[in-house]
C-alpha positions in Angstrom: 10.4 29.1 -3.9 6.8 28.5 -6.0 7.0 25.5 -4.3 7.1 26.5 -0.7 4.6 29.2 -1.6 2.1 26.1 -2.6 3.1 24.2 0.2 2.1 26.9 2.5 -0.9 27.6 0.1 -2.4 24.1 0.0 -1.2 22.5 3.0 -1.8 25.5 5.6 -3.8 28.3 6.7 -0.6 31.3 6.1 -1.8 33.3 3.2 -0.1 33.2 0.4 -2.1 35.7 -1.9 -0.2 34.8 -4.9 -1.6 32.9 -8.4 1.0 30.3 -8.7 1.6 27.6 -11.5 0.8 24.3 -11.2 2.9 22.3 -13.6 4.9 19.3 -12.7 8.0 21.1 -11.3 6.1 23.0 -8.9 3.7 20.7 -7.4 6.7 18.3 -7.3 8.8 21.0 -5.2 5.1 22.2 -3.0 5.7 18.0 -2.1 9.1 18.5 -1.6 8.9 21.2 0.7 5.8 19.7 2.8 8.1 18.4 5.4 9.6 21.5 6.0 6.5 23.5 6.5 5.9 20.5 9.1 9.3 21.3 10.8 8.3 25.3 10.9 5.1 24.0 12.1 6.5 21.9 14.8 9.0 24.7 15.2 6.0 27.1 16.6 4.4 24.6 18.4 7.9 24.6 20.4 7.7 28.0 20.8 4.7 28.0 22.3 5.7 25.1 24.7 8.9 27.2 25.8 7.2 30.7 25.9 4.2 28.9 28.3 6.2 27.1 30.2 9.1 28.9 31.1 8.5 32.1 30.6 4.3 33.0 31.6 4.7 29.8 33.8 1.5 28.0 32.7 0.7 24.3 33.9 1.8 22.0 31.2 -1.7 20.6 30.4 -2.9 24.2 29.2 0.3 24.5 27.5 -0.4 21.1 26.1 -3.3 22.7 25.0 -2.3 25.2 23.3 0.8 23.4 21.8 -2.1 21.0 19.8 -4.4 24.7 19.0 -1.2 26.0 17.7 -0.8 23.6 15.2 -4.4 23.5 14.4 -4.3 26.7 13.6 -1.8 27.1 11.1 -2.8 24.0 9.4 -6.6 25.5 9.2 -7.5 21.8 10.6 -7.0 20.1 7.3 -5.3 17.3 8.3 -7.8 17.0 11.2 -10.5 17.6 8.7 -9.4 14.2 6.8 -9.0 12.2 9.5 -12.4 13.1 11.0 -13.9 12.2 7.3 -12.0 8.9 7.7 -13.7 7.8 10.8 -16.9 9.0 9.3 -16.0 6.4 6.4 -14.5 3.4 7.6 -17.1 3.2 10.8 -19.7 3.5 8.4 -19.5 -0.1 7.7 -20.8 0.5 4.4 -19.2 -1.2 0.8 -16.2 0.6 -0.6 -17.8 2.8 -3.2 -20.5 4.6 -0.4 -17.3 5.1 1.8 -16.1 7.3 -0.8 -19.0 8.9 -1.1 -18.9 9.5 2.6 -15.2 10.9 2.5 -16.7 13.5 -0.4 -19.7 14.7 2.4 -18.0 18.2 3.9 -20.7 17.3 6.8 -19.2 15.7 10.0 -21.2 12.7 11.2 -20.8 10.8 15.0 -17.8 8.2 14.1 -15.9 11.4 12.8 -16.5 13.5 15.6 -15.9 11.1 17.9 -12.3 10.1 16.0 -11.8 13.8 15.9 -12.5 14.2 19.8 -10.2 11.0 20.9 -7.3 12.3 18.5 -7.3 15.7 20.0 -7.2 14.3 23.9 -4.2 12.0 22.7 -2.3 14.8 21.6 -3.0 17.3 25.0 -2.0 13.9 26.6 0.9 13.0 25.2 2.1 16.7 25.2 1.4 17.2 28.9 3.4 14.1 29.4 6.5 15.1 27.6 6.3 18.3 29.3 5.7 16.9 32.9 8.7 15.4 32.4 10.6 18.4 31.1 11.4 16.5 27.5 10.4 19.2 25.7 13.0 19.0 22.8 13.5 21.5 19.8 14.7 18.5 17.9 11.6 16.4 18.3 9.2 18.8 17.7 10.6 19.7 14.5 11.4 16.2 13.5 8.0 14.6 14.1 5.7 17.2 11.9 8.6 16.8 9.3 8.8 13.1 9.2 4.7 12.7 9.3 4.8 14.3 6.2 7.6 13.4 4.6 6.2 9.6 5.0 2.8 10.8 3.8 5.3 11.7 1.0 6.0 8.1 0.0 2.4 6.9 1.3 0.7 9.3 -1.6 3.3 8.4 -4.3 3.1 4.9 -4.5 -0.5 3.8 -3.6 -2.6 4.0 -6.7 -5.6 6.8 -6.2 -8.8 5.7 -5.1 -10.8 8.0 -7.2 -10.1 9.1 -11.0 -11.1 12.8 -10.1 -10.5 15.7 -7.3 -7.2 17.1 -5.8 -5.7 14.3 -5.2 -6.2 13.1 -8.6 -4.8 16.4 -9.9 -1.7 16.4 -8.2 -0.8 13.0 -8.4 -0.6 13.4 -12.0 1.7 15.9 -12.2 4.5 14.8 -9.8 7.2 13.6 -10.3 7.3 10.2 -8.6 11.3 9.3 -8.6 12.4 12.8 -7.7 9.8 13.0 -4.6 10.5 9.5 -3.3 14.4 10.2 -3.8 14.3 13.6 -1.6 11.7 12.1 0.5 14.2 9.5 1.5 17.2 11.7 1.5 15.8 14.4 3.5 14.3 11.9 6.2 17.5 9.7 6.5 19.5 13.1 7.3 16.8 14.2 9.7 16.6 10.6 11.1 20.4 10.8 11.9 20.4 14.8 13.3 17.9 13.6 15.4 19.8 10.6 16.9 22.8 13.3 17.0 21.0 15.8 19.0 19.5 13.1 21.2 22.7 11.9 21.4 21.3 8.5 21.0 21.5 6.0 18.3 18.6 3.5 19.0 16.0 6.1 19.1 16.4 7.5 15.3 16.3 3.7 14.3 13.3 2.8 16.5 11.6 5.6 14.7 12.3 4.2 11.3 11.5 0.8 11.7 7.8 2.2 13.6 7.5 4.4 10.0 8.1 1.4 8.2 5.2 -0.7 10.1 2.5 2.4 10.4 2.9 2.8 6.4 2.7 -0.8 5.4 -0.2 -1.1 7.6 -2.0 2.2 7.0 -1.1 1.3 3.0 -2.4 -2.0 3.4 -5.6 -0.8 5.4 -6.5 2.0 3.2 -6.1 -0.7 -0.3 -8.6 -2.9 1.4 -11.2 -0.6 2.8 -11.3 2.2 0.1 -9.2 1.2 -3.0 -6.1 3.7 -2.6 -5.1 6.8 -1.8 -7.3 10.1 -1.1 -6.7 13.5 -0.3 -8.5 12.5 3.1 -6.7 9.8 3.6 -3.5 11.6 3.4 -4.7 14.0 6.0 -5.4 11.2 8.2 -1.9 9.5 7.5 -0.2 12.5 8.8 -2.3 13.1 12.2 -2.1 9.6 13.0 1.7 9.0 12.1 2.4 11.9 14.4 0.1 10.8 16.8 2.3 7.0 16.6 6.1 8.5 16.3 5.2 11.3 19.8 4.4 8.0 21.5 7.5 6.4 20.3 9.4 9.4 22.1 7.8 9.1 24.7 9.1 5.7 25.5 12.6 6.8 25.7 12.2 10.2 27.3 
């Protein structure tokens, strides 16, 4: 339980007014349970799709709206927050150590805004597309947020950090590497396959693995070269723009 409770803490805007521990068992469960407070998050956003839509009647591009506020607002824009910071760094153009630097800056700069802007009218696109063509799926929309996250999962724990200090740096040294990577994989092979079940299709689960596979070698690869490793920003980033990859995967087959 402490470790849904950080989950939600850290990784969310839900209050959790509660002083928790922070040894290795319970950040290793708040990773853990990160994918599943992506499920209840993609949960609501497909509440809000079905509520819009069918019930108030609302276009599907202001429900696609309001599908990407929704999650915005119970993530508190973190994830968004790192992936603006990312564009800030890498269009910088600058040597590895002053990208750093710029991923520490909490001020937002053109290249991130601009990042942050073209992310954002993806998403309203891609959701006003799957609605427009009535795909809205209760299975998808948990599965993606969950997978993002649960690939992050790996991404985090087994790319060396970039920096010897901050949150990142924290939490990396107290996880515990074999457990995460082994319910990582568990949990995402048995959402993998209740997705294909539900879908009742078998090449879409596997299309998704093998685009995973890809987008994390890449991004792992990308991030090694350009800023050394892993950062808390970087994570954020992974997430919005693994989602961002796996909804257009969907929305080949739908």
């Amino acid at each position: 339980m402490n470790g849904l409770l950080l989950a939600m803490q850290f990784f969310t805007a839900i209050p959790v007014r509660k002083e928790l521990p922070l040894g290795r068992r319970e950040v290793t469960a708040m990773y853990v349970a990160l994918p599943f407070v992506g499920a209840a998050i993609g949960l609501a956003m497909y509440g809000v799709s079905v509520l819009l839509v069918n019930y108030l009647h609302v276009g599907t591009f202001l429900a696609s709206v309001f599908i990407v506020l929704t999650a915005i607002i119970l993530t508190g824009g973190l994830h968004l927050d790192g992936w603006a910071d990312t564009g800030d760094a890498f269009f910088s153009y600058k040597d590895r150590k002053k990208r750093l630097e710029i991923l520490e800056d909490p001020r937002l700069g053109a290249f991130g805004t601009m990042a942050l802007v073209l992310l954002i009218i993806v998403k309203i696109a891609v959701f006003n597309e799957i609605l427009m063509r009535g795909s809205g799926n209760i299975a998808v929309f948990i599965a993606i947020p969950f997978l993002a996250r649960a690939s992050m999962n790996l991404y985090f724990s087994t790319v060396r950090l970039a920096k010897d200090k901050g949150i990142a740096h924290f939490f990396k040294e107290k996880i515990s590497i074999n457990i995460l990577i082994s319910w990582t994989l568990v949990s995402s092979a048995m959402t993998l396959f209740a997705l294909g079940f539900m879908l009742t299709s078998v090449l879409i689960p596997i299309v998704i693995a093998v685009v995973i596979g890809i987008a994390f070698f890449m991004f792992r690869n990308w991030s090694l070269k350009h800023f050394g490793g892993v950062t808390g920003d970087l994570c954020g980033a992974f997430i919005e723009g693994m989602e961002v990859v796996l909804w257009l995967t969907v929305l080949c087959f739908i």
